[in-house]
C-alpha positions as CSV (number, residue, x, y, z in Angstrom):
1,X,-17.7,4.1,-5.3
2,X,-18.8,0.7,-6.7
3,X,-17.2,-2.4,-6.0
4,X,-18.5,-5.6,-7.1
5,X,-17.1,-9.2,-7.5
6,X,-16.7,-11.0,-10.7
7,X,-14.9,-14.2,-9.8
8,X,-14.3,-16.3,-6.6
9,X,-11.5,-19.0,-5.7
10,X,-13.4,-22.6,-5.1
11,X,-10.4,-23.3,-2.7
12,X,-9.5,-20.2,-0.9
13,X,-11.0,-17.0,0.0
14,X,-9.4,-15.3,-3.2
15,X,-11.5,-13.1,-5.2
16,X,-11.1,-11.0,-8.4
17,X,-13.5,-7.7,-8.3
18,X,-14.0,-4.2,-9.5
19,X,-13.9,-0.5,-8.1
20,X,-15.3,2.1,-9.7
21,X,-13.7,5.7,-8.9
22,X,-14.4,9.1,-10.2
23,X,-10.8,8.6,-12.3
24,X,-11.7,5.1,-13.6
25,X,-11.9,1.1,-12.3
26,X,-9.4,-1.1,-12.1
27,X,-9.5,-4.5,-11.4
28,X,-8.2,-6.2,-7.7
29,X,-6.4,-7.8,-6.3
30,X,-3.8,-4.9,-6.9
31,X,-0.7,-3.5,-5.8
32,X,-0.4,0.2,-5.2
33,X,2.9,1.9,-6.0
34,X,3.5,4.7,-3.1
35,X,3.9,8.0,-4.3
36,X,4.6,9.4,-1.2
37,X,5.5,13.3,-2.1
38,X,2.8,13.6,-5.2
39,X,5.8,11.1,-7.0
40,X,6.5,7.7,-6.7
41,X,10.1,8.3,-6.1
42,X,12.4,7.7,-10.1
43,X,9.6,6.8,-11.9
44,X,7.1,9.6,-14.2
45,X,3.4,8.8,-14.4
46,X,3.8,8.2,-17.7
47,X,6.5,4.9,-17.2
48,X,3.7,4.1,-14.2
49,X,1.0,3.6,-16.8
50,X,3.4,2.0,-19.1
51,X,4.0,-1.0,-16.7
52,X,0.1,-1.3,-16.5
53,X,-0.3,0.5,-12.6
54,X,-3.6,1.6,-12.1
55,X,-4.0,3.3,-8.7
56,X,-1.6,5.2,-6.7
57,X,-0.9,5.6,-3.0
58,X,-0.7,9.9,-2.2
59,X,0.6,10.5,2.1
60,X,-1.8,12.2,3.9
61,X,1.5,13.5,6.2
62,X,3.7,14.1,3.6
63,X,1.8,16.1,1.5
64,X,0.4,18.4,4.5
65,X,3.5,19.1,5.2
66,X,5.3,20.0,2.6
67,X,4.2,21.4,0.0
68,X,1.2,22.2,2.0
69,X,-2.7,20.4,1.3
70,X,-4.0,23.8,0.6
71,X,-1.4,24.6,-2.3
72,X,-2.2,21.5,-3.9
73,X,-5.9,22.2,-3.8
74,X,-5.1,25.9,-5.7
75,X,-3.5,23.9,-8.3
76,X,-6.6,21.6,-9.1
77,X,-6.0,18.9,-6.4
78,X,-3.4,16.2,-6.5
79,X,-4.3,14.4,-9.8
80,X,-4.0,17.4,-11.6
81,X,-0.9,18.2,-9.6
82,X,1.3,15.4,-10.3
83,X,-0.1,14.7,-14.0
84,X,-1.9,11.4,-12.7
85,X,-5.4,11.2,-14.6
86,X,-6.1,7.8,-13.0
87,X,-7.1,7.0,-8.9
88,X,-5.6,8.2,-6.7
89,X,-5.8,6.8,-2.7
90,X,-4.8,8.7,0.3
91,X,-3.8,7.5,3.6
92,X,-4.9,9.2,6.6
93,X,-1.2,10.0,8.3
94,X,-1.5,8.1,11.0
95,X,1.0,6.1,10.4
96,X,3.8,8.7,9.5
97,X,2.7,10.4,13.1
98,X,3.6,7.2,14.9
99,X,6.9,6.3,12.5
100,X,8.3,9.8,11.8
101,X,7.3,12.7,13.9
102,X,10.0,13.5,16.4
103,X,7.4,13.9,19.3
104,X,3.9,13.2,19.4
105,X,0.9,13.8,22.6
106,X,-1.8,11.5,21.3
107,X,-5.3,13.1,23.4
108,X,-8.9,12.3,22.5
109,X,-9.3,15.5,19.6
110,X,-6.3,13.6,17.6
111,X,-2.2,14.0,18.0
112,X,0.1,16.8,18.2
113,X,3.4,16.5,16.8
114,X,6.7,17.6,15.5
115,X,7.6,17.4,12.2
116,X,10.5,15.3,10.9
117,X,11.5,18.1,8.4
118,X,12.0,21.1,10.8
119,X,10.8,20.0,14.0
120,X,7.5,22.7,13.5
121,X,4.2,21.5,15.5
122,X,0.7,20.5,14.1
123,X,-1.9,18.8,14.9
124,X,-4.1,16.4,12.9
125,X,-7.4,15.1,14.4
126,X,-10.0,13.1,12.3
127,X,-11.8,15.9,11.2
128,X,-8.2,17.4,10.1
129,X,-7.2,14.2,8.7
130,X,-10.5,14.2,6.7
131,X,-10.4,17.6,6.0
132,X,-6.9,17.8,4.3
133,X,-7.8,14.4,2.1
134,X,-10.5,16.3,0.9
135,X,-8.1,19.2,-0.4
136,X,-6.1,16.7,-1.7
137,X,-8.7,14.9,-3.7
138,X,-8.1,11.1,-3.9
139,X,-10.6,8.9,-4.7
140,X,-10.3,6.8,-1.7
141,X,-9.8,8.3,1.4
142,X,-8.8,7.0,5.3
143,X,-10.2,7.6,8.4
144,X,-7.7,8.7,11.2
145,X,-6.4,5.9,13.5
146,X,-4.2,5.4,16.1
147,X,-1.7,3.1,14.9
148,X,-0.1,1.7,18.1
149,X,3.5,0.4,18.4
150,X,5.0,-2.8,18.1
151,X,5.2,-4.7,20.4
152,X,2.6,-3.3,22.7
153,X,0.5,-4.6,25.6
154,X,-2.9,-5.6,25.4
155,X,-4.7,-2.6,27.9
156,X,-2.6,-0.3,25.9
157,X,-4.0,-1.9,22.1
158,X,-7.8,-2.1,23.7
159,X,-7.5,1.9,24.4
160,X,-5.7,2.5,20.6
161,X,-9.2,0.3,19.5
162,X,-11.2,2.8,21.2
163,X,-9.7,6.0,20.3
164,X,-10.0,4.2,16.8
165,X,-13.3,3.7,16.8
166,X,-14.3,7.1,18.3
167,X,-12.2,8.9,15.5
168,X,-14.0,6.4,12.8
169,X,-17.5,8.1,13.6
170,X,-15.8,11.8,14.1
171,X,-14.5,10.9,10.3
172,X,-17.7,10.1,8.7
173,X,-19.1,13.0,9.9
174,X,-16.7,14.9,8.0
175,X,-17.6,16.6,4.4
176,X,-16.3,14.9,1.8
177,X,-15.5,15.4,-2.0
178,X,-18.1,13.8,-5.1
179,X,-17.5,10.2,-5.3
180,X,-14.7,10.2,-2.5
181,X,-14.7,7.0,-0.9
182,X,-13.9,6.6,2.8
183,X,-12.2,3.2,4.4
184,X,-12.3,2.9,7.8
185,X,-8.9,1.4,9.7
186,X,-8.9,-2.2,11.7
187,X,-6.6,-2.2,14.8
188,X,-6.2,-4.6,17.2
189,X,-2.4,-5.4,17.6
190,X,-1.8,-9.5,16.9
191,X,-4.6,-9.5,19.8
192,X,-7.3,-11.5,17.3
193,X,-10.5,-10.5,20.2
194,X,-9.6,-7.1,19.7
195,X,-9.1,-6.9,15.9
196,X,-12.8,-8.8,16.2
197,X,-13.8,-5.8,18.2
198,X,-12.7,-3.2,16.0
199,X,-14.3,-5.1,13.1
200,X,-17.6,-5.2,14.4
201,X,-17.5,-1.7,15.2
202,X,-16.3,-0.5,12.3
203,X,-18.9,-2.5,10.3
204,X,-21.5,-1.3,12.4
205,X,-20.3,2.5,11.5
206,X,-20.9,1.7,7.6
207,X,-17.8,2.4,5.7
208,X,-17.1,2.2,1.9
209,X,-14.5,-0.3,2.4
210,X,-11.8,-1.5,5.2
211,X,-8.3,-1.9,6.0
212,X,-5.9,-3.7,8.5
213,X,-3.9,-1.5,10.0
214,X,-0.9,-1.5,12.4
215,X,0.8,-4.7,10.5
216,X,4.1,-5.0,9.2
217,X,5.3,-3.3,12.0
218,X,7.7,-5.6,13.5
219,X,5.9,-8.9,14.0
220,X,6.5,-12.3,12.0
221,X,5.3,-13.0,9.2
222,X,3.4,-15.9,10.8
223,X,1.9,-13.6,13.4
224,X,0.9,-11.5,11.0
225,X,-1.2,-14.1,8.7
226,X,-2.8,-15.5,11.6
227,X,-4.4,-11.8,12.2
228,X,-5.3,-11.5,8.7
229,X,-6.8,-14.6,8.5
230,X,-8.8,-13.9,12.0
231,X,-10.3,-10.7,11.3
232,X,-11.3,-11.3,7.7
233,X,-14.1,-13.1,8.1
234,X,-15.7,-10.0,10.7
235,X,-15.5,-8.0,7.6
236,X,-18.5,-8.0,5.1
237,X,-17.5,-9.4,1.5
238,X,-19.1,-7.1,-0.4
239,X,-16.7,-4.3,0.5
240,X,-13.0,-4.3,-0.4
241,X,-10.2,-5.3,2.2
242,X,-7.0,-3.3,2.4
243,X,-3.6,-4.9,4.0
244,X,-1.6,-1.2,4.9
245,X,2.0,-1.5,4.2
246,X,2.4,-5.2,3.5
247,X,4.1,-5.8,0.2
248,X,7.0,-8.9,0.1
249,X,5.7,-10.8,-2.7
250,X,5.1,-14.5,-0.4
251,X,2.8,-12.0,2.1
252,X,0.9,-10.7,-0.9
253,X,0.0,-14.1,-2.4
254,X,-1.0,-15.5,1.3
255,X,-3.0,-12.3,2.0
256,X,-5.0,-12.8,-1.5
257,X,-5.5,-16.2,-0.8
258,X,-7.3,-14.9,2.8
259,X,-9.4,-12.8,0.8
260,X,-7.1,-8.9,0.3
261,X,-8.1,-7.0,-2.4
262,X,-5.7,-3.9,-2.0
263,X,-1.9,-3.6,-0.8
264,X,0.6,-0.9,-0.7
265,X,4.2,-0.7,0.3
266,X,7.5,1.0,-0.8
267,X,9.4,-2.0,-0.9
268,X,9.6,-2.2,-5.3
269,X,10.8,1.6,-5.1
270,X,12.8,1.6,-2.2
271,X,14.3,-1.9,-2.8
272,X,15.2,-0.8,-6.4
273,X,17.1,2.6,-5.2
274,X,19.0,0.3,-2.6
275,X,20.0,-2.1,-5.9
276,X,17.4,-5.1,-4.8
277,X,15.5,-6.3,-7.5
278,X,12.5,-9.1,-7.7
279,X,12.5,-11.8,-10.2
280,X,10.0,-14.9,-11.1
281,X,13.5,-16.6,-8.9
282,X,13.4,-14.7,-6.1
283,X,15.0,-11.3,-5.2
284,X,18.9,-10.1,-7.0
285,X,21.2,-8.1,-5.8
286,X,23.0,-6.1,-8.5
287,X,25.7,-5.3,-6.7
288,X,26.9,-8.4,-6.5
289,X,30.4,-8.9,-8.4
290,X,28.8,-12.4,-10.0
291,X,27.1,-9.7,-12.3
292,X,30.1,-7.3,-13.4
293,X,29.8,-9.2,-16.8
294,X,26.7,-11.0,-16.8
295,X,24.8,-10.1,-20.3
296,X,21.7,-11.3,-19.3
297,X,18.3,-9.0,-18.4
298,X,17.5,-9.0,-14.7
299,X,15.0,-11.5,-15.4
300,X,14.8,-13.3,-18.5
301,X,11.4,-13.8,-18.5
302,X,10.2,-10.2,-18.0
303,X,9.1,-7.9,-20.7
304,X,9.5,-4.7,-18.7
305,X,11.3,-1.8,-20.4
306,X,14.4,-2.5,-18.2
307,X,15.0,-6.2,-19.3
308,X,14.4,-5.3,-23.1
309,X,16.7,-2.8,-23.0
310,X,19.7,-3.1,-20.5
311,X,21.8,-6.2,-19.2
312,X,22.6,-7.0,-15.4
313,X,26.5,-6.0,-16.1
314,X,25.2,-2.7,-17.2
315,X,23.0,-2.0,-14.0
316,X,25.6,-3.3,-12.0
317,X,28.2,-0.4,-13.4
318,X,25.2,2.3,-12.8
319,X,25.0,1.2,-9.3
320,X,28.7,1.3,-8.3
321,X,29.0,4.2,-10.2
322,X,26.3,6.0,-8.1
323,X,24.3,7.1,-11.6
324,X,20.8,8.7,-11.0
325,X,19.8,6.5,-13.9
326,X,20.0,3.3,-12.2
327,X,17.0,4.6,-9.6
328,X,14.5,4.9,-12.8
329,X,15.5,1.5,-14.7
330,X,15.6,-0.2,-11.5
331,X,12.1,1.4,-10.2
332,X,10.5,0.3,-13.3
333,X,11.4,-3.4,-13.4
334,X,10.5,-3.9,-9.8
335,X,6.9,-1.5,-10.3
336,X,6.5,-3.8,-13.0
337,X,7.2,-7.1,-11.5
338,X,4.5,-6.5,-8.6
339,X,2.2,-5.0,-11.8
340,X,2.8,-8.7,-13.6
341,X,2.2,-10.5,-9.7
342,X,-1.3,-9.2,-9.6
343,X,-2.2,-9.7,-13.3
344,X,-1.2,-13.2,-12.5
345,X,-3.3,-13.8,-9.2
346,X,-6.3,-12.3,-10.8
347,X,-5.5,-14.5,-13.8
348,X,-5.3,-17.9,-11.8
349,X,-8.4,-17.1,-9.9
350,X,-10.0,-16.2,-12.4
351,X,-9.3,-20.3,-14.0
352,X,-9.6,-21.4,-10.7
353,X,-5.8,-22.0,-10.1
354,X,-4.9,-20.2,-6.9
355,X,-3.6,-23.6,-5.3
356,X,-1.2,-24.6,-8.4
357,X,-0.3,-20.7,-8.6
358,X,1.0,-20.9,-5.0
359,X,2.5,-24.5,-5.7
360,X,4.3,-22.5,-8.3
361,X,4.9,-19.2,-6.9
362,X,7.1,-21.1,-4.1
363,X,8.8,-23.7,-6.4
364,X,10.7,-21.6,-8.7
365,X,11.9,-18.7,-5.8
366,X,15.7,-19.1,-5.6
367,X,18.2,-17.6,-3.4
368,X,20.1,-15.3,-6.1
369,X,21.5,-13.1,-3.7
């Protein structure tokens, strides 16, 4: 993997780069679309590329589970699997372990649990962890972390940083595919010495880029940017930074503005089965009655395929009616409204307008709800 830097904010940490992958390079900052079974969930990998997504988020957990990581290898790993010819990035499941299994017992090989689906029992260690993304195939793979619950007190965060670190160097140890990349995992809690700590150590280890971990899990937003903002400059800058899981539009444009290159989140897909939709205004709620007879597009100044084609009155209907088709037309406006919010960061760094971007960004959000 190759990642290099073509453009940098002369006001904020912001930054335009490249990654090269085995399946192509796109450009950061970018948003990820989560494709949590081998599918982002309405939408077909064709629509995906029509909205201009680049790279795709694959669950480590998920995917083990059901259909099983050794299935998907048989059929020619996951890109071949799901029909996705560009990258692909897999997350360790470390996360699902802490938000989904029934029961875990975390011990120093890695964590035993139950699966939500049946209640069955596994185990998944860094080498496991490793192992099974390297079945899978994505270009960019995650080392196994403990990510430790929210809120949580500061003995118990120093030991998840430890156990962290300890699986880190187990992971790189680890076989992996041609040209798969490996990210190590930042914890720390909203303690900012520790996230230092795991920085360091991290760094020290020499992965092919980083992430910040264990967010988004309850704190405030303001919490939350003051631990991105500490622990960013303990990472080096000519490695790409990940933000796990963040993805409301305002914490996206803050965390580029620290310096983020990658995010992922389900909020555009789940957001759009539950009938919320993001516009240049703000966010809509289609349900709404206000829209039973509203002509207009969800956002008038959106080119997507959903906007050209279908009013706000018409989704509305869909939605009340429970049709399947409302999951697809709504999935694609909001995939491609977080598509056109990175291609309009990188754009104002890139003309060194992060600041009036931001000026902007806030001015014209509106409560439509």
């Amino acid at each position: 993997m190759n990642f290099k830097i073509t453009h940098n904010c002369k006001t904020t940490r912001a930054r335009v780069g490249e990654l090269d992958t085995p399946h192509g390079t796109f450009e950061t900052p970018v948003f990820m679309p989560v494709g949590t079974q081998g599918t982002v969930k309405a939408v077909s990998p064709e629509e995906l590329k029509d909205v201009g997504v680049r790279i795709i988020l694959g669950n480590t957990y998920h995917l083990y589970l059901r259909p099983g990581h050794e299935i998907v290898k048989k059929m020619g790993g996951l890109h071949q699997f799901m029909n996705w010819d560009r990258p692909i990035l897999t997350d360790s499941g470390g996360f699902q372990v802490y938000s989904l299994a029934k029961l875990r017992a975390i011990s120093e090989d890695g964590v035993t649990f139950q699966s939500h689906i049946d209640g069955s029992r596994h185990f998944i260690g860094p080498k496991e962890a490793i192992r099974i993304q390297h079945a899978l195939g994505g270009d960019i793979i995650m080392a196994f972390d403990e990510c430790a619950p929210f809120p949580a007190d500061r003995d118990y965060i120093r030991k998840a940083v430890q156990l962290t670190s300890r699986w880190a160097e187990q992971c790189l140890e680890q076989d992996r595919g041609d040209g798969q990349a490996l990210f190590g995992i930042v914890q720390g809690g909203v303690y900012s010495d520790l996230r230092e700590q795991s920085a360091r150590e991290l760094v020290r280890m020499g992965f092919d880029g980083y992430a910040l971990g264990g967010l988004s899990v309850g704190e405030d937003s303001e919490t939350r940017d003051r631990v991105i903002r500490d622990t960013l400059p303990f990472l080096p800058e000519d490695k790409p930074v990940y933000l796990m899981g963040v993805g409301r539009p305002e914490d996206i444009v803050e965390a580029v503005a620290h310096g983020v290159d990658m995010f992922d989140c389900v909020m555009p897909t789940r957001n759009a089965r539950n009938g919320t939709l993001f516009t240049q205004k703000g966010r809509l709620v289609i349900k709404n009655a206000r829209y039973a007879d509203d002509d207009r597009p969800i956002d008038e100044e959106c080119q997507c395929y959903t906007c050209s084609h279908y009013s706000r009155a018409y989704l509305r209907h869909l939605y009340i009616a429970n049709e399947l088709l409302v999951y697809r037309l709504n999935s694609i406006h909001n995939i491609h409204y977080y598509t056109h919010l990175m291609d309009t960061i990188r754009e104002a760094i890139i003309n060194n307008g992060m600041d009036k971007f931001r000026e902007n960004f806030y001015k014209r959000r509106e409560d439509l709800e």
